[in-house]
C-alpha positions as CSV (number, residue, x, y, z in Angstrom):
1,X,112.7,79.6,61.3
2,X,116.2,79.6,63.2
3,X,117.6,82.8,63.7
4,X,120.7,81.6,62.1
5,X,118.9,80.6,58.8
6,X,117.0,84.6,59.2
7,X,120.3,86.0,59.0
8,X,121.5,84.4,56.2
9,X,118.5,84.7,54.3
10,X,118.6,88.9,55.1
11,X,122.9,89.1,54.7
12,X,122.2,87.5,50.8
13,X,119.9,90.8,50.5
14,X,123.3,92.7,51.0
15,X,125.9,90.9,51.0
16,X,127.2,88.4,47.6
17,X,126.5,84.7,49.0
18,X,125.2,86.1,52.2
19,X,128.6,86.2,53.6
20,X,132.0,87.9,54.3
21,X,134.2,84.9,53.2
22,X,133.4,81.8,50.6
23,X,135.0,79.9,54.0
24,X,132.4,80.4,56.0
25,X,129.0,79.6,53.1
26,X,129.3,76.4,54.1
27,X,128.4,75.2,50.3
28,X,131.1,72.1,50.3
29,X,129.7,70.8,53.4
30,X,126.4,71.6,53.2
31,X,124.4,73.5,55.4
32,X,124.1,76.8,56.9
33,X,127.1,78.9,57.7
34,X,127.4,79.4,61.6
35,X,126.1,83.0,62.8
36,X,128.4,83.4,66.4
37,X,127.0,85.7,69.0
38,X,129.5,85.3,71.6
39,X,132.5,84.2,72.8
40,X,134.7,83.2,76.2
41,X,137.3,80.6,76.4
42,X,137.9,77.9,73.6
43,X,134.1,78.1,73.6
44,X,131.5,79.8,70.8
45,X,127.8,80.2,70.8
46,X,125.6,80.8,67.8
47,X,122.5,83.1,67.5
48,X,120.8,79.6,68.0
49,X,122.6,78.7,71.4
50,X,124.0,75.8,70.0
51,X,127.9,75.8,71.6
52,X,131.1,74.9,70.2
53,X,134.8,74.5,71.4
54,X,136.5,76.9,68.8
55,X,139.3,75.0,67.5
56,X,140.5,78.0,65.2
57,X,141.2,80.6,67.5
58,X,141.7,83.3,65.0
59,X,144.6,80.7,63.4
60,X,146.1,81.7,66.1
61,X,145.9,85.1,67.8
62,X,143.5,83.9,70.4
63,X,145.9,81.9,72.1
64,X,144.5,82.9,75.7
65,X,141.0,82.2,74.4
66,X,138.0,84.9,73.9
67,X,137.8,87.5,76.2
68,X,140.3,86.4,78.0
69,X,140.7,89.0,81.0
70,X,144.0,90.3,80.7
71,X,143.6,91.3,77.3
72,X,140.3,92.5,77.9
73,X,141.7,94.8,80.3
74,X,144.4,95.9,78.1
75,X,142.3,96.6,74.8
76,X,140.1,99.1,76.8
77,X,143.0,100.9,78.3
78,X,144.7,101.2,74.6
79,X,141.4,102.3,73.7
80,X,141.2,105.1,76.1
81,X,144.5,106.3,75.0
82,X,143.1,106.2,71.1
83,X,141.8,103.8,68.7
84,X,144.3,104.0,66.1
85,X,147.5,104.7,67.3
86,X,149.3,102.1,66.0
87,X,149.4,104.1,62.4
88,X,151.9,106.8,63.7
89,X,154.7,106.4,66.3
90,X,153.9,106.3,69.5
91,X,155.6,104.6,72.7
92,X,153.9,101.6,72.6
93,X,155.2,100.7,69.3
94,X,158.8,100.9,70.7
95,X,157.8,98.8,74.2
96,X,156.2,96.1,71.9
97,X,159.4,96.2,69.3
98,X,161.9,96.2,72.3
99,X,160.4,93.0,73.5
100,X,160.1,91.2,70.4
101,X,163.8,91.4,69.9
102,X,164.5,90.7,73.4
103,X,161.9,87.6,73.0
104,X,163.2,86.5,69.2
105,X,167.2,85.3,69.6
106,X,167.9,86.1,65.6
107,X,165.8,89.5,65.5
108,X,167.8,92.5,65.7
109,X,165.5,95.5,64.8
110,X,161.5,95.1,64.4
111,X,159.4,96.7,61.0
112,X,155.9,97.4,61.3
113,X,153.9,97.1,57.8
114,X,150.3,97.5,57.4
């Protein structure tokens, strides 16, 4: 048995359809959904080592790939600082809001929502 098909069977023991989004059960196309254990670049790997270029890229937020460096580099040193800060006001809310507006010709002030 592949690994990918053990996981499935043991995630339908806890979670409904065996996974986190009717996207990804794979029951329109048939098969088994995709079980990724890692990422770099455009590529994916599954717990089966098959590879894949990852044409999605988080619709869009992983426009410098997986574990791209730079933000690699950046997440940890958020990270040390706190994990959460982004719910409460901080200074890097006001260095990210100053450069939107700088970077967005018709935005004036920036609003955070969660």
């Amino acid at each position: 048995m592949k690994d990918s098909e053990r996981l499935f069977k043991e995630g339908q023991r806890y979670i409904p359809g065996g996974v986190n989004s009717p996207v990804r059960a794979f029951r329109a196309v048939g098969g088994n959904p995709l079980f990724i254990q890692q990422a770099q670049g455009s590529r994916i790997w599954d717990v089966d080592d098959n590879e894949y270029i990852d044409y999605v890229g988080g619709a869009g937020a992983l426009i410098l790939g997986h574990s791209h460096p730079s933000v690699v580099k950046a997440s940890q040193e958020q990270m040390a600082r706190g994990a959460h800060m982004f719910g409460s006001l901080n200074d890097v809310t006001i260095k990210l809001a100053e450069r939107l507006v700088d970077d967005i010709p018709c935005a004036e002030k920036i609003a955070y929502a969660t």
